[in-house]
C-alpha positions in Angstrom: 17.9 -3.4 -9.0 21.8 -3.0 -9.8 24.0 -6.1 -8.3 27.6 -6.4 -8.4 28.9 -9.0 -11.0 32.1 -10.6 -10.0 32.3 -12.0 -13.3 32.5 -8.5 -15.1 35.0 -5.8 -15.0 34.5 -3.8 -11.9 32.9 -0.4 -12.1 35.1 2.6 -12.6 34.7 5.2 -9.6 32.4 7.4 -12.7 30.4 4.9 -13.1 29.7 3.8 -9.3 29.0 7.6 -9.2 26.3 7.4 -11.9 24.7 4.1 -10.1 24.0 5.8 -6.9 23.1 9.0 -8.9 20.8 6.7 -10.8 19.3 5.0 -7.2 19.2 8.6 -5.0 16.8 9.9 -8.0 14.9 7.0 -7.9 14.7 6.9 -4.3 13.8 10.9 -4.2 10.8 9.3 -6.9 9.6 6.8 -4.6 9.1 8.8 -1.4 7.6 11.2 -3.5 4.5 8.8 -4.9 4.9 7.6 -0.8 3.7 10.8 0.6 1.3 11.6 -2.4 -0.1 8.4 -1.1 -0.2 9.0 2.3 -1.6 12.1 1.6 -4.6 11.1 -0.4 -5.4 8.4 2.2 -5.2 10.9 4.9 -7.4 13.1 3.2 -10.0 9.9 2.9 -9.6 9.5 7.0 -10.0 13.2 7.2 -13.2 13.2 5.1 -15.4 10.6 7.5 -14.4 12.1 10.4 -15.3 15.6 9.0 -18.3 14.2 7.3 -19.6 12.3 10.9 -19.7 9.1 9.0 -16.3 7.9 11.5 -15.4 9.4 15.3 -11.4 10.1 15.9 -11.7 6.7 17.8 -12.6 5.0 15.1 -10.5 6.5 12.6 -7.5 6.5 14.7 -8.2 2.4 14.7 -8.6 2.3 11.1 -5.2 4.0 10.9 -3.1 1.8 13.2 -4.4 -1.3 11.8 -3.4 -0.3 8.4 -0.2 0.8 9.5 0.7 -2.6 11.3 0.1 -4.7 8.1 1.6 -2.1 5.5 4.8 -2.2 7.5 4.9 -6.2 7.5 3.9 -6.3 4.0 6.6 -3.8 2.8 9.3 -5.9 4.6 9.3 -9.0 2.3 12.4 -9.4 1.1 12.0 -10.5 -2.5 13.5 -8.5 -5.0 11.0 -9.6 -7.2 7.5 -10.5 -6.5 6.2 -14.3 -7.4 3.0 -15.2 -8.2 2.2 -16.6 -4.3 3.6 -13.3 -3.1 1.1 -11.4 -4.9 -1.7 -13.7 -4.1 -0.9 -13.4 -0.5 -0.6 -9.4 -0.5 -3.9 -9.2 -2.2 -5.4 -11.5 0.4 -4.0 -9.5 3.0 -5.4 -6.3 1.5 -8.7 -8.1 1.1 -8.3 -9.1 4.6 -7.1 -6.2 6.4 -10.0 -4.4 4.4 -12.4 -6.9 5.9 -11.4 -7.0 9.4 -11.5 -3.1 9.7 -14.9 -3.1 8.1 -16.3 -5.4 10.9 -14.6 -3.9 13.6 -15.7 -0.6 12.8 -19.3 -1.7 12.2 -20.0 -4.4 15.0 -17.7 -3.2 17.8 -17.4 0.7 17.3 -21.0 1.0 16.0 -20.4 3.2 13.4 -22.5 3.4 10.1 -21.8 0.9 7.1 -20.8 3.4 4.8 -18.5 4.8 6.7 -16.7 1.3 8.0 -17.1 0.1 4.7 -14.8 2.9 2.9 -12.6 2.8 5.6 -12.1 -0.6 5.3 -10.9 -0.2 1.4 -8.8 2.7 2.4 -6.8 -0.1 4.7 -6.4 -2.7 1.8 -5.3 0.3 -0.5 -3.0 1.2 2.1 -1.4 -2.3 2.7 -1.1 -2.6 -1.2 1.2 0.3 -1.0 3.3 -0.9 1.6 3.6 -4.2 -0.1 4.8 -2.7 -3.4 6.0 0.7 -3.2 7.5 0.2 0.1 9.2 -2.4 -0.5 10.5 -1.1 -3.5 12.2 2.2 -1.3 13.2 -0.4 1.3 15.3 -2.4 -1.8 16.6 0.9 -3.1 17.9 1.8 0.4 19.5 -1.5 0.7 21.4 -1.1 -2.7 22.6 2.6 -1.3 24.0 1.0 1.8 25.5 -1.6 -0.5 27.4 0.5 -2.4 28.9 2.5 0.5 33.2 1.8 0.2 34.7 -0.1 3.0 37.5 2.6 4.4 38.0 1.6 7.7 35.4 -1.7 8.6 38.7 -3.6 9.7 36.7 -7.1 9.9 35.1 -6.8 6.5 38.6 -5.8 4.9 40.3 -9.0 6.7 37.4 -11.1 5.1 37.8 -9.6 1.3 41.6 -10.3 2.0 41.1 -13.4 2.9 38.7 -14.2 0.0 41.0 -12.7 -2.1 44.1 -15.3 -1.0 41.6 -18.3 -1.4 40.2 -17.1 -5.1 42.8 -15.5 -7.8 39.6 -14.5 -9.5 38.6 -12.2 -6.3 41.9 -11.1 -6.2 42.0 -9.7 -10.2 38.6 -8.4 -9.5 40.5 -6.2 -6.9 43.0 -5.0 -8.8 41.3 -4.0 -11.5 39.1 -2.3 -9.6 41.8 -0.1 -8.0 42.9 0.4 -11.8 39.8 1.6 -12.2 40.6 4.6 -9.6 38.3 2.4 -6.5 41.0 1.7 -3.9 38.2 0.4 -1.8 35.4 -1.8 -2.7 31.8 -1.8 -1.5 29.4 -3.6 1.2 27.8 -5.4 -2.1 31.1 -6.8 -3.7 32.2 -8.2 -0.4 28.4 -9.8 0.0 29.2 -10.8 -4.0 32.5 -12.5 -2.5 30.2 -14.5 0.2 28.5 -15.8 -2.1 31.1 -16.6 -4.7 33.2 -18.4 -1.6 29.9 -20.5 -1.2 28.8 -21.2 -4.6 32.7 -22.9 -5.4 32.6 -24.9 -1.6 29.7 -27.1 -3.2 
């Protein structure tokens, strides 16, 4: 995922164009494998009810409880994925998958096979959230960080006031007003944060 470099020559206004050219197509990708998933699943859901092997009741269960843990799964934060993280989204999964099998089975009474499919159609569901949601929520994030700031009057007195403490900031600046961007972006000022803490250690 694209990150502002301080350290580099600030993008020209083209090339912040072709960035968020480059992240809206990518974000058009991802919520189009989103709702090919969702579609699939639902057809799954849509299949044991139709088929008698799950009641609305039940399905409707199966469907919440999947929901709940694929929206807590696609909010970690990570950009990128350790080896723990995908440990504990498979455990999760494996979990989720689990729970909704038993719950189906002991406390709705409904048949094995049916519980037992549903149950995988949960995991598969939280697997999604956990990767490609995340991923759109990441892209979305990167979007609102490359929005300019025009007229955020507290966030242009904090890049002026990075800018007076750090003559680096303040060449990043200007050259990126050379480079036709009067205004710079949620993401350089967040780039500033962090460079104002990184040289108070």
């Amino acid at each position: 995922m694209f990150k502002f470099d301080l350290s580099q020559e600030p993008l020209s206004s083209r090339e912040l164009q072709a960035e968020l050219t480059t992240l809206k197509n990518l974000r058009k990708d991802q919520i189009k494998q989103s709702c090919i998933s969702d579609v699939l699943h639902a057809f799954v859901f849509i299949g044991l009810y139709f088929s008698h092997f799950l009641s609305g009741y039940s399905v409707l269960i199966a469907v919440a409880i999947s929901t709940v843990f694929a929206l807590v799964m696609a909010m970690i934060s990570r950009e990128r994925l350790l080896l723990t993280d995908k440990l504990a989204i498979a455990f999760i999964a494996l979990g989720t998958a689990a729970a909704t099998t038993l719950i189906l089975t002991i406390i709705m009474k409904e048949e094995i096979i049916g519980s037992l499919v549903a149950g995988l159609t949960t995991g598969s569901i939280v697997i999604v959230g956990a990767t490609l949601g995340r991923r759109i929520k990441q892209v979305m994030i990167t979007l609102d960080e490359m929005k300019p700031i025009i007229d955020d009057e507290q966030s242009l007195q904090e890049i002026t006031k990075f800018c007076r403490q750090h003559p680096q900031l303040d060449t990043y600046r200007e050259l990126a007003a050379q480079n036709l961007r009067p205004h710079l972006t949620y993401g350089e000022l967040a780039a500033m944060r962090k460079w104002d803490e990184d040289n108070k250690l």
